[in-house]
N, C-alpha and C positions, 0 to 999 in steps of 0.2 A: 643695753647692759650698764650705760653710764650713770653712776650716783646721782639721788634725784638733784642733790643739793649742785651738784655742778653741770646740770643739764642747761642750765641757762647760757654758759660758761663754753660754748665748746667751738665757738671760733673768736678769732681779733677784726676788727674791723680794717686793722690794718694791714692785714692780708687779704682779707678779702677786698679790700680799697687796691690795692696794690698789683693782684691780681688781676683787678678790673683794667687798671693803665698798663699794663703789657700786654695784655689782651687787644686791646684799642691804642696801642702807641701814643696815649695822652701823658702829657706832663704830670708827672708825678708830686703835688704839693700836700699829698694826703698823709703820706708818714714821714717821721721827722728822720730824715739822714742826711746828712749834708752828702752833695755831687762831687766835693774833691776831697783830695786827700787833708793830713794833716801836717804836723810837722815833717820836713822830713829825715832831723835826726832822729826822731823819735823811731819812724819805721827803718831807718838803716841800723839805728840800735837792737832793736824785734830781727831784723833779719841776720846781726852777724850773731844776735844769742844762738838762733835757730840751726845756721851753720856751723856754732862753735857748741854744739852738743845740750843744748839747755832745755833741753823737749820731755824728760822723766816729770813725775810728780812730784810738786813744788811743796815744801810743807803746808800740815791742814789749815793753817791759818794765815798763810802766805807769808811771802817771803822779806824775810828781815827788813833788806833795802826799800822794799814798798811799802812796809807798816812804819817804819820810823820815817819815810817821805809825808806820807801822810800825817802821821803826824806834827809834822815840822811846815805842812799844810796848812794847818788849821792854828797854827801857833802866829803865820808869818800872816795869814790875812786875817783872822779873827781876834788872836792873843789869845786863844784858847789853849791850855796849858793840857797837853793829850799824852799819855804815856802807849808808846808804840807798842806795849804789851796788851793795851784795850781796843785795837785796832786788829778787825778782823776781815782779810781779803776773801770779795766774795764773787761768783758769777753775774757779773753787774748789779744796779741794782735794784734789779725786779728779785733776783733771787734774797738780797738782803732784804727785801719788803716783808717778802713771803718768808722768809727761816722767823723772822721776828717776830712775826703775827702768829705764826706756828705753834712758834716756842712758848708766845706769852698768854696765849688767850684756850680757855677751854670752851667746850661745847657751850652755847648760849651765852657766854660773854657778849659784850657789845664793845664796838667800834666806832668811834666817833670821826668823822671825815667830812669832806668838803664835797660836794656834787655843784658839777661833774668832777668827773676824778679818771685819771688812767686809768685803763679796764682793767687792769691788772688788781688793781685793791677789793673791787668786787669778788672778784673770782676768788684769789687770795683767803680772805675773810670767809666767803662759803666752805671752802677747803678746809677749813678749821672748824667747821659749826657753828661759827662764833655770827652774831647777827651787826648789820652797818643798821648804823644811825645818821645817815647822810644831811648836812646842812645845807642850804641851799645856797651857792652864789649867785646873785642877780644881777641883774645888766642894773646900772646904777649910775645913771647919765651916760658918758663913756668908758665905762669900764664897769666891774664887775668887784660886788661886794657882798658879806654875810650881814647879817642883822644877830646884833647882840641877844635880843631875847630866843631867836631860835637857837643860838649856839648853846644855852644855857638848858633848854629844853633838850639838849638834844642828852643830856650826861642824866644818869641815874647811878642808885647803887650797883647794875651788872656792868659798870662802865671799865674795861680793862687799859682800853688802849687809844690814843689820842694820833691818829695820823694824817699827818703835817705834811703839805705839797707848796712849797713856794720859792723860787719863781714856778708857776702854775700852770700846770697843763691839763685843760686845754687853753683856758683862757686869757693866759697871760699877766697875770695879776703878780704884782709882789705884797704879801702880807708884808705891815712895817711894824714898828715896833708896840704900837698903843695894841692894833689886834695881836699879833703874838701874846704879849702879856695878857691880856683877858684870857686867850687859850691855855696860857699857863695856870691862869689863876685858877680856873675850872679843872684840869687835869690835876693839880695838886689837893685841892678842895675833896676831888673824888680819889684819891691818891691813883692815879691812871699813869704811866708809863706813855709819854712823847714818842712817836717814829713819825723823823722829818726826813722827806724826800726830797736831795738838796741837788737834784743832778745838773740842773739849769746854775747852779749856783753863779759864774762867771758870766750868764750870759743877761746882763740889767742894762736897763739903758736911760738915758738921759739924767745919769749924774745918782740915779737913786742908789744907796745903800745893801747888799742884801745883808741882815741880822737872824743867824744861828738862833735857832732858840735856846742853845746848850750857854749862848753868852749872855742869857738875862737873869737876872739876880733867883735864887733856888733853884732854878730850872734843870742845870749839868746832871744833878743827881738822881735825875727820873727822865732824862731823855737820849734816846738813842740817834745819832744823827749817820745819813749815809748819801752816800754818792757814789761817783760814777766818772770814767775816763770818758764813757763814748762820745759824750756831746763835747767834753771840753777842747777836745784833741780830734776829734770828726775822724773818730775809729768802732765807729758805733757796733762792728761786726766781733771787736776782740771781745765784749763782756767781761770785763773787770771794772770791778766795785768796790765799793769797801761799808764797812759799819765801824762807829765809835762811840765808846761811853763808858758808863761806868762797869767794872770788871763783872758783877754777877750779874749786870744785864746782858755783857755781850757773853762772857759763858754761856747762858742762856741760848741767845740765836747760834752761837756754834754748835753746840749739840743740835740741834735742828739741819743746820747749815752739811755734817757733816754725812748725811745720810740722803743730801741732795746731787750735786754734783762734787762730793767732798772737796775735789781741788778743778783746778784750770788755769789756765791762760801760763804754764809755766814761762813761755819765753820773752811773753809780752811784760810780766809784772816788772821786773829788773831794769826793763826799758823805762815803764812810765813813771818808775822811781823816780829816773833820771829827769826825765817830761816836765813831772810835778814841781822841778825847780829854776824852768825855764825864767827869763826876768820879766820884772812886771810888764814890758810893753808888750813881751805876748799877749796877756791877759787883756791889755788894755786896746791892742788891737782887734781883736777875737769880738768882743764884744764891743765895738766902732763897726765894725765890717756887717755885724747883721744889724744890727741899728741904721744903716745905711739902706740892707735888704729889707729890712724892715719899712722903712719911708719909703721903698723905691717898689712894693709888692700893694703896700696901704693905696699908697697912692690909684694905682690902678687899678685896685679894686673900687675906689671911691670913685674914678673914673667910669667903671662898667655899672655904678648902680646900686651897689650893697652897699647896705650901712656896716659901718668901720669900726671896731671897738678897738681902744689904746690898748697896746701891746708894752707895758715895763718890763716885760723878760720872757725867756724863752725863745724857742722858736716857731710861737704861730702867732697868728692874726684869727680873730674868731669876728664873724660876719651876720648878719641877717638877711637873708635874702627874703623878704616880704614885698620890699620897694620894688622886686624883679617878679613881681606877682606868683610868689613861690610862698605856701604855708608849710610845706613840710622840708626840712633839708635834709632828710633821710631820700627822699621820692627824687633833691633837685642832686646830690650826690651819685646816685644809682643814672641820671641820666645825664648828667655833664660831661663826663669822658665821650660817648657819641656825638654830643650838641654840639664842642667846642674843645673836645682832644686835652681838658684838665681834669684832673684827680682830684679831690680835695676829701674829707669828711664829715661826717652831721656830730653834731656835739650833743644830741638826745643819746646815742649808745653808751655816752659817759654820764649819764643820768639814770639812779634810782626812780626815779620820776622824768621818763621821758617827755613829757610834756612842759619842760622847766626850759629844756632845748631845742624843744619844737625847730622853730625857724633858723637855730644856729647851724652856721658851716665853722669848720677850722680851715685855714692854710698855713700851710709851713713855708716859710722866706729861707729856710737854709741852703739855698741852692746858687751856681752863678748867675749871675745880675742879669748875663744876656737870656737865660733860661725861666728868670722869673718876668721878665720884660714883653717876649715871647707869652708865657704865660695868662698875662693883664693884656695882652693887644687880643687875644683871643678871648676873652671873658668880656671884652669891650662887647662882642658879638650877641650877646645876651640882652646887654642894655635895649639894642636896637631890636630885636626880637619883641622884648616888654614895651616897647616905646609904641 
């Protein structure tokens, strides 16, 4: 009975990944949730709203203290000058993805996007009618890059909408400033409206930068930017979000947004108000701690045998396993939780073109050291298997 358009669409891998490791009590490094808590004023503040009556529905477009947080957000790490009335709280932001692509794009529009991409943008975009024009990132010595002339191909005159993933999942890439600006220059060129998914924003490592698109010269006026608590705060279960921009765009994804989960997270927003203005060595810890899981999950997988691509941000490491005499990492995925009790997943299901993913795996490092440690001494087991 399912539409054909979202027939393709009708599970996540990472539940079905996820599924698998509780099934087989394998380490879980396939979906990105962190194993401990976060702050923990943040959750004492959640649970005295909850006890002190703050559980009704929140206004539709969230709650004062959390839209001027954010705002004062994006003011104190960017110098983006944001008016807390274009600040619109959403159901994390997979649902700000979706209200936005929604909102802006009709049947047969196109989408220009990066592949692989969170599965969510696929499905997304189908939901709409609207068609992806996916760009290829390619392994590109150690890490993973677009080539100019595809991106250029990739825009025509049905080009609606330009969406933005950096720091980059799956592959951990941070677009820097030269590629952003050529994305700009093309989304302007075809006058296409920017949606950057900035949920990783916090979490960059070895010194690099991350750079808003909304902060490069024309840009603010035609891009929507959005994020998310759950990775920064490792509350990935509350789903609160947000979008900002210019007022008739986000008008725009609200009327979308509010026929979704109109509101949510009453007790939590008020908290992460507060969260959002913890001092910088929060931030500067947060992202030390998994740059640390980061060398300390790399390592050992370079240990068991896969080759290693550099990880600038987020929370995975994305791998090849061909050196472990594996061509598919859909096939080496499906059998690793019985081989060797780990999770992981194949980086072809975040491909238009599975075949661009073929032999890539993801792991996620956000977990504790002793459990990723754990992890890599069992994946060691592989090597010797191949050897």
């Amino acid at each position: 009975m399912l539409v054909e358009r979202m027939r393709a669409h009708t599970s996540t891998i990472f539940a079905e990944m996820s599924a698998l490791a509780l099934r087989t009590g394998a380490i879980n490094l396939g979906q990105g949730f962190p194993d401990t808590d976060g702050p923990a004023s943040l959750l004492e503040d959640a649970a005295a709203n909850i006890k002190g009556g703050i559980n009704q529905y929140p206004p539709g477009v969230g709650v004062p203290e959390l839209r001027t947080a954010v705002a004062e957000h994006q003011r104190r790490f960017y110098g983006l000058d944001v008016d807390p009335d274009t600040v619109l709280i959403t159901t994390g932001a997979t649902e700000a993805i979706a209200s936005a692509v929604l909102a802006l794009c009709e049947a047969g529009d196109e989408v220009v996007t990066f592949q692989p991409y969170y599965d969510s943008y696929a499905a997304t975009i189908a939901l709409a009618g609207a068609v992806i024009r996916p760009v290829p990132l390619r392994p590109n010595g150690s890490t993973f890059a677009f080539d100019p002339d595809e991106l250029r191909a990739a825009f025509s005159s049905r080009t609606r909408v330009v969406l933005v993933n950096t720091p980059h999942n799956p592959t951990g890439t941070v677009l820097d400033r030269e590629q952003l600006t050529l994305i700009g220059e093309l989304a302007a060129e075809h006058d296409a409206v920017i949606v950057t998914d900035e949920v990783y924003e916090h979490m960059i490592y070895d010194g690099r930068p991350h750079v808003p698109m909304a902060t490069l010269p024309g840009l603010a006026e035609r891009t929507l930017t959005i994020s998310s608590v759950g990775k920064t705060f490792s509350v990935t279960g509350w789903k609160v979000g947000w979008v900002s921009g210019p007022a008739e765009l986000v008008s725009a994804v609200r009327a979308v947004k509010q026929f979704l989960t109109y509101v949510s997270g009453a007790p939590f927003q008020p908290a992460i108000a507060t969260a959002l203005g913890l001092p910088d060595s929060f931030y500067a810890q947060l992202a030390g701690d998994l740059q640390r899981k980061r060398d300390l999950l790399s390592a050992g997988l370079r240990e068991a045998g896969f080759t290693v691509f550099d990880t600038a941000g987020t929370y995975f490491v994305v791998t090849d396993v061909t050196p472990l005499g594996f061509t598919d990492g859909a096939e080496f995925c499906w059998s690793l939780p019985e081989k060797v009790g780990v999770a992981a997943v194949p980086v072809s299901v975040f491909c238009a073109d599975p075949e661009l993913g073929r032999p890539l795996v993801r792991f996620a490092f956000c977990k504790r050291d002793e459990v990723l440690a754990e992890a890599a001494s069992r994946l060691v087991a592989l090597r010797a298997a191949a050897g």
